[in-house]
C-alpha positions as CSV (number, residue, x, y, z in Angstrom):
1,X,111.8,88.6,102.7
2,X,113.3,87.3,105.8
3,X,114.4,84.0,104.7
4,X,116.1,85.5,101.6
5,X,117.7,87.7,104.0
6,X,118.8,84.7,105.3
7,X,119.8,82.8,102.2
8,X,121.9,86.1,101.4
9,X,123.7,86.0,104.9
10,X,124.3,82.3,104.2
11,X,126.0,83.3,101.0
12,X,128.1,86.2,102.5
13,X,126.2,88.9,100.8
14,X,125.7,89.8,97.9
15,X,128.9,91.4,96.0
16,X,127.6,92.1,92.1
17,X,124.4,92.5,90.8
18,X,124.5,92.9,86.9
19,X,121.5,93.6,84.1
20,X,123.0,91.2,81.1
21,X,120.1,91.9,79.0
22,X,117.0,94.5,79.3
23,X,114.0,94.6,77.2
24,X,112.1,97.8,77.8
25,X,108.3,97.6,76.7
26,X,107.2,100.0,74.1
27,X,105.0,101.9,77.0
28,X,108.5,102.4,78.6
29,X,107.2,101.9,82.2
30,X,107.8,98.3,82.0
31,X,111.4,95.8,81.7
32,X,112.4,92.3,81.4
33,X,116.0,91.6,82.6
34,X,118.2,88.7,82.8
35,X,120.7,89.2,86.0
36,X,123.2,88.0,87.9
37,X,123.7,88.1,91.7
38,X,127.5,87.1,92.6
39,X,127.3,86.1,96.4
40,X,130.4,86.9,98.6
41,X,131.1,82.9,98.7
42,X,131.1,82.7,94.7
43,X,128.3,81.1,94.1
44,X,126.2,82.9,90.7
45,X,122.7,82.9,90.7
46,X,121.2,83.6,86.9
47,X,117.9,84.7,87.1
48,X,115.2,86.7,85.2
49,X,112.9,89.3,86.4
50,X,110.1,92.0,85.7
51,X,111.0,96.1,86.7
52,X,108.1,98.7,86.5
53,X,109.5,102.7,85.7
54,X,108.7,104.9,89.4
55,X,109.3,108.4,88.1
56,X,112.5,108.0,87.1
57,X,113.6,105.1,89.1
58,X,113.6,101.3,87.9
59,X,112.1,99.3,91.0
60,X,112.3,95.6,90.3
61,X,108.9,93.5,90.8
62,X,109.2,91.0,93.7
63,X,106.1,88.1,93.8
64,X,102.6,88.7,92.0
């Protein structure tokens, strides 16, 4: 986490984060997203991840 932290410094922040597509698995505790991270400098980084359903929160799924 810490050199992300630093890669996200590097990049100014972060100033969007947007879900452009989200496929919920029939169980409904599970998603696949594609994103988008806008950095403060620009720069897009297109990306896709996994989210598991917390109660009623989407947490998304960082390393296995």
């Amino acid at each position: 986490m810490t050199m992300a932290s630093s890669e996200i410094t590097k990049k100014q922040g972060v100033k969007l984060h947007d879900i452009n597509e989200e496929k919920i698995a029939e169980e409904g505790k599970t998603a696949k997203v594609k994103r988008a991270i806008v950095y403060g400098n620009g720069e897009t980084d297109n990306s896709n991840g996994e989210l598991d359903k917390v109660g009623n929160d989407w947490k998304m799924i960082i390393g296995n």
